[in-house]
C-alpha positions as CSV (number, residue, x, y, z in Angstrom):
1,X,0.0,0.0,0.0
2,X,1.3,3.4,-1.1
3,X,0.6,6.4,1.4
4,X,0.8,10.0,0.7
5,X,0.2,13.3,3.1
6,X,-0.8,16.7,2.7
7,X,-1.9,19.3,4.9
8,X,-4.7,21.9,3.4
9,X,-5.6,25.2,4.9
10,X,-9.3,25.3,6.3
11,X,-10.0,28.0,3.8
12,X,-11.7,26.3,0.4
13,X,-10.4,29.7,-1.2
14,X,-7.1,29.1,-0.6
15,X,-5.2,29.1,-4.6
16,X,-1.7,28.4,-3.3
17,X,0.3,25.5,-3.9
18,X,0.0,22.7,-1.5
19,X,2.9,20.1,-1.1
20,X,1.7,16.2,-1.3
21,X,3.9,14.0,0.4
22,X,5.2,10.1,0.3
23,X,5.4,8.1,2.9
24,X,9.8,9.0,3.4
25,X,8.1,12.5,3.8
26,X,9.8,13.7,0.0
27,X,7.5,16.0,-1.9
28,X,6.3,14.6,-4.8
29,X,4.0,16.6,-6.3
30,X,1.4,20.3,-5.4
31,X,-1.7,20.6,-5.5
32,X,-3.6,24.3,-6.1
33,X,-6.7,25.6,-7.0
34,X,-6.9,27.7,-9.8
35,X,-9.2,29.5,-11.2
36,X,-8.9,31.0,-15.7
37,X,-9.3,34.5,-14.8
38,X,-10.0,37.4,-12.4
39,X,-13.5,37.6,-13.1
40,X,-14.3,34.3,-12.5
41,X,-12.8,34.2,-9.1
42,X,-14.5,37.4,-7.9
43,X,-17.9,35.5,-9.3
44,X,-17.4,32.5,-7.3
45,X,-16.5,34.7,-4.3
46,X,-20.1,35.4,-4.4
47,X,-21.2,31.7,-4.5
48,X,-19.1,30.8,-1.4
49,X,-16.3,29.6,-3.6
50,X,-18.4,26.7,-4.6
51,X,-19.6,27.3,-8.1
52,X,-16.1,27.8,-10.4
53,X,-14.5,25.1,-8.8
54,X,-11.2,23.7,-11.0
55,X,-8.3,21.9,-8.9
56,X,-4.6,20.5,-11.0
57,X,-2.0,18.5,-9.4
58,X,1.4,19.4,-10.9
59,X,4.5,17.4,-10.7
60,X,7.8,19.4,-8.8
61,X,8.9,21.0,-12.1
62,X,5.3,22.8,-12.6
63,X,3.8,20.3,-15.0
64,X,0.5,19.6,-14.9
65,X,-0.2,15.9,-14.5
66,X,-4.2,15.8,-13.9
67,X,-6.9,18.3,-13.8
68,X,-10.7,18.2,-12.3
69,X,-13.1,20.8,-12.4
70,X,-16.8,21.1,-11.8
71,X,-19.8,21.2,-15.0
72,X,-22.9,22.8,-14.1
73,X,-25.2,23.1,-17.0
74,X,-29.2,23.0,-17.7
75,X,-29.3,22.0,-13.8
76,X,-26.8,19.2,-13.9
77,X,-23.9,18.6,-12.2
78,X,-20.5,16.5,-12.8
79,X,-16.7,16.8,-12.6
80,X,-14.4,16.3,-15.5
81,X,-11.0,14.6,-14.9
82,X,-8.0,15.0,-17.1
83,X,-4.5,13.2,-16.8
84,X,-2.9,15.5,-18.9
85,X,-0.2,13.4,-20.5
86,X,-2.1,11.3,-22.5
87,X,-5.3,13.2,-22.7
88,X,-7.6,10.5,-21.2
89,X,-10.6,12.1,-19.8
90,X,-12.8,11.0,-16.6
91,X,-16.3,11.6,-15.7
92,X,-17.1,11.9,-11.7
93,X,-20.8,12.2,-11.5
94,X,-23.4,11.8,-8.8
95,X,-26.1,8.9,-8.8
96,X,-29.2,9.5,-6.6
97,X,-28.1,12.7,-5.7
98,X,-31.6,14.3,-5.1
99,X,-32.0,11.9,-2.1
100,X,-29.7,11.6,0.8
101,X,-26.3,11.1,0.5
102,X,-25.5,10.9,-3.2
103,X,-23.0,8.3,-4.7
104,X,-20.4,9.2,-6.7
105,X,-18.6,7.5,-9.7
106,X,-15.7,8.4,-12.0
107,X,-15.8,6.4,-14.9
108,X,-13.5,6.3,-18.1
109,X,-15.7,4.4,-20.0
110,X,-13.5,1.3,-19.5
111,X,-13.6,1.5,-15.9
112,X,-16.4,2.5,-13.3
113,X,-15.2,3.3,-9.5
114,X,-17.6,4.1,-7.1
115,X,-16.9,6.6,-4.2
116,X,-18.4,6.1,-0.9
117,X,-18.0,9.6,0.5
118,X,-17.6,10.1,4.7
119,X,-17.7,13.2,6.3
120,X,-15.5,12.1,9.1
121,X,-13.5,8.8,8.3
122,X,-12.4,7.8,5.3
123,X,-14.0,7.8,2.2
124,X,-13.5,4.7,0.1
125,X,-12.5,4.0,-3.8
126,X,-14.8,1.2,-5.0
127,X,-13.6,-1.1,-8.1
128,X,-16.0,-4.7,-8.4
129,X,-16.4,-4.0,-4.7
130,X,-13.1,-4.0,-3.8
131,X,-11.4,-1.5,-1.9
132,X,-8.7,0.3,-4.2
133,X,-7.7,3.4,-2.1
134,X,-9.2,5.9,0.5
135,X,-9.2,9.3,1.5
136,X,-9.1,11.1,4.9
137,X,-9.3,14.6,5.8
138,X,-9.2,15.3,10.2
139,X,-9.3,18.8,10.7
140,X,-6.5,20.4,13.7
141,X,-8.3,22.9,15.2
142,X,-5.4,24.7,16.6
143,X,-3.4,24.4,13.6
144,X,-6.3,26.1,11.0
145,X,-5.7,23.4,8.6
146,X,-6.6,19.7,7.0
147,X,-3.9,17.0,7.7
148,X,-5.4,14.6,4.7
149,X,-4.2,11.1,4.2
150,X,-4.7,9.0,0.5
151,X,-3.8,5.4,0.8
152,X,-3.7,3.4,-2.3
153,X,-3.9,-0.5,-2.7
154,X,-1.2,-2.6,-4.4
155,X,-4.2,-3.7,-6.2
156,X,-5.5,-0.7,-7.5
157,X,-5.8,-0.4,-11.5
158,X,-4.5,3.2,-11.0
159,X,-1.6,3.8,-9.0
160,X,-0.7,7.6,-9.8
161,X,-1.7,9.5,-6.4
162,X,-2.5,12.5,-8.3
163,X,-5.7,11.2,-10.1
164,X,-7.3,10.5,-6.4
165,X,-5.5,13.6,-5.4
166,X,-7.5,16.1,-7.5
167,X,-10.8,14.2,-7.8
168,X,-11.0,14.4,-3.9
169,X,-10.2,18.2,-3.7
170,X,-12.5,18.7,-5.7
171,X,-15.5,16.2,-4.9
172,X,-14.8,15.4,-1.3
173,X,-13.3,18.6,0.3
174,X,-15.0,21.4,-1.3
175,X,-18.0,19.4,-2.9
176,X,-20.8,20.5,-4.8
């Protein structure tokens, strides 16, 4: 099992880069939230920094590996992945999300995982029903910040922390 660390700052707002860490404690990669332009950033500041919601995970030379940001169109709403390198695109959408606690799923159209999302423990990664990797963000009070943990099984199809990195930024701790 591969584990990686990184600590966010409570605000969602927050556009700075954020170091991810393996488990020798060697930065890997940076997270950020970004945002195309001025105007759209002072728009979303109205909508609680909710609505113009675009997260990329960069490797340590500033190249973007994988991109997610949020579609809302005709009263629909879905993420779109990108690992950047070879183009191949990801759809993250809810399923029953008008009742309870929706259920997410990225899918490739080879591939369908399902995401159990958990406010307080960990949220899983869903392949067949098997557990491929999980996600866990415990907030520090006195610190201001997120210490967030990804763990990712040996048997995982997809093995790049960045993909699970920038899907749960964006799905799990800023949301819809």
């Amino acid at each position: 099992m591969k584990i990686y660390t990184y600590c966010h700052p409570e605000a969602i707002q927050y556009t700075g880069d954020v170091p991810i860490l393996d488990d020798s404690g060697k930065v890997i990669a940076f997270s950020r939230r970004v945002y195309d332009n001025l105007l759209k950033k002072t728009f979303d500041e109205i909508f609680d920094f909710r609505y113009f919601l675009k997260y990329d995970v960069m490797s340590l030379n500033g190249e973007k590996l994988f991109t997610v940001k949020k579609i809302s169109r005709r009263g629909k709403l879905w993420f779109e992945g990108m690992e950047v390198a070879i183009g191949k695109k990801y759809i993250i959408s809810y399923e029953n999300w008008r009742i309870g606690i929706p259920t997410l799923y990225i899918t490739d159209k080879k591939i369908k995982i399902q995401l159990e999302k958990e406010a307080e423990d960990w949220s899983r990664f869903l392949l067949d029903g098997e557990e491929i990797a999980r996600w866990k963000a415990e907030y520090r009070e006195g610190e201001g910040e997120f210490h967030i943990t990804l763990q990712i099984n040996d048997i995982s199809p997809i093995q790049q922390p960045y993909f699970f990195i920038a899907i749960c930024q964006a799905t799990l701790f800023v949301g819809a």
